[in-house]
N, C-alpha and C positions, 0 to 999 in steps of 0.2 A: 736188575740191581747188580753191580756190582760187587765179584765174591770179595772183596776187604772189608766192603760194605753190611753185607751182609753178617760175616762172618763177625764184626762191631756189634751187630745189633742181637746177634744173637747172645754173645759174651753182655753185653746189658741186660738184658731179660733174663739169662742166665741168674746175675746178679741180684737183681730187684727180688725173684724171685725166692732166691737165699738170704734175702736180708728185708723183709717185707716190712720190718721198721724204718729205713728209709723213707718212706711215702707218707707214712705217719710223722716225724721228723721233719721234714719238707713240707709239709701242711702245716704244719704248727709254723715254720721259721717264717713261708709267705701270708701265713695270716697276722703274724707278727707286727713283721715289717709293714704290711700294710694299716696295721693299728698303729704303730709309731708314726708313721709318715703322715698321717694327720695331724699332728702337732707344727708342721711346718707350713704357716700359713702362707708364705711368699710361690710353695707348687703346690700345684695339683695333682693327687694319682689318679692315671688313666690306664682303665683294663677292661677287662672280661670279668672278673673274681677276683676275694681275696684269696682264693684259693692257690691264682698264679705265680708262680717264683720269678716274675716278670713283671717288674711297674715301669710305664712309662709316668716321667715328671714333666709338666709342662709349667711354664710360668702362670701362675693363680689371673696375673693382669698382660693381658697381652703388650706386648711393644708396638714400636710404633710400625716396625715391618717385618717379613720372617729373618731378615738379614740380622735385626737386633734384636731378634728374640735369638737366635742363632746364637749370637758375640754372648750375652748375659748366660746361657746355659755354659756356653765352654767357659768362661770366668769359676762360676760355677764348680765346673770339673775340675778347673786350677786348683783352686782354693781347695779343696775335700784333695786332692792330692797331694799339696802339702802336709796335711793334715794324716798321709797316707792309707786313704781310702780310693780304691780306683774307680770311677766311674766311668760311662763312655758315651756322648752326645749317640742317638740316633740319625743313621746317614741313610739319605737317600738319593735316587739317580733323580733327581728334580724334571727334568726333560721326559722322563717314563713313565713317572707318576700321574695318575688320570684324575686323582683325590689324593693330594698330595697335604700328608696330614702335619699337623704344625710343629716345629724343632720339637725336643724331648729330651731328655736324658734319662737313658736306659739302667735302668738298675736287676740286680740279677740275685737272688738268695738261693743257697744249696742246702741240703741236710745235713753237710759238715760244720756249716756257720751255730755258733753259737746264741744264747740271746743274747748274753754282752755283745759281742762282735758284733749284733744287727744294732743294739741301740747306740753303741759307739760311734757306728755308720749313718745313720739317721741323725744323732746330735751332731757330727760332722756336716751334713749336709742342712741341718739348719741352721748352724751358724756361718756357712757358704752361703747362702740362699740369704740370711738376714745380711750379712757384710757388703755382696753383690746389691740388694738391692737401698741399700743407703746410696751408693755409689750412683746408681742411675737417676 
């Protein structure tokens, strides 16, 4: 590894370990979120746990190809960015991929995010999600 690398992760752990509320914090915000994002019936969350500060969003009804499943998530992103909420389509090297898993939109919560801040961003994206899917 790399000593910058290294020298990162140590300064992290460092950290985590002076502030062990963090993780507690961060559990509570991805189980949140993942509680709220139920209410958005036009995606689906796709994970491991609610435990992870990582949801992927998939369209609840597939399109008609990954090309327009593709267009309707970054609409999606549009929309929730006006709104100023950042989101970010999941990319992948297509040509690489051996199980190449279906478009998504990556959504990400930290221990700083508040619960306003998560439901704000969740009613953001389900009024993205309902306006996108009138449209198609």
């Amino acid at each position: 590894m790399p000593a910058l690398l290294a020298a990162s992760d140590i300064a992290s752990l460092e950290e985590l370990e002076s502030h062990p509320e963090y993780i507690t914090k961060l559990r509570q915000n991805a189980s949140l979120l993942w509680d709220e994002l139920k209410s958005v019936k036009q995606l689906n969350a796709v994970g491991e746990s609610s435990l992870s500060p990582v949801v992927h969003l998939q369209l609840a009804s597939p399109a008609a190809s990954f090309a327009a499943e593709e267009h309707l998530l970054q609409d999606i992103v549009d929309e929730a960015l006006k709104q100023g909420i950042l989101l970010t389509r999941a990319k992948y090297v297509v040509r690489e991929e051996v199980h190449l898993p279906r478009p998504s939109i990556r959504v990400t919560v930290s221990q700083a995010h508040t619960p306003d801040q998560i439901r704000k961003a969740v009613a953001v994206i389900k009024a993205a999600a309902a306006s996108i899917s009138l449209k198609a």
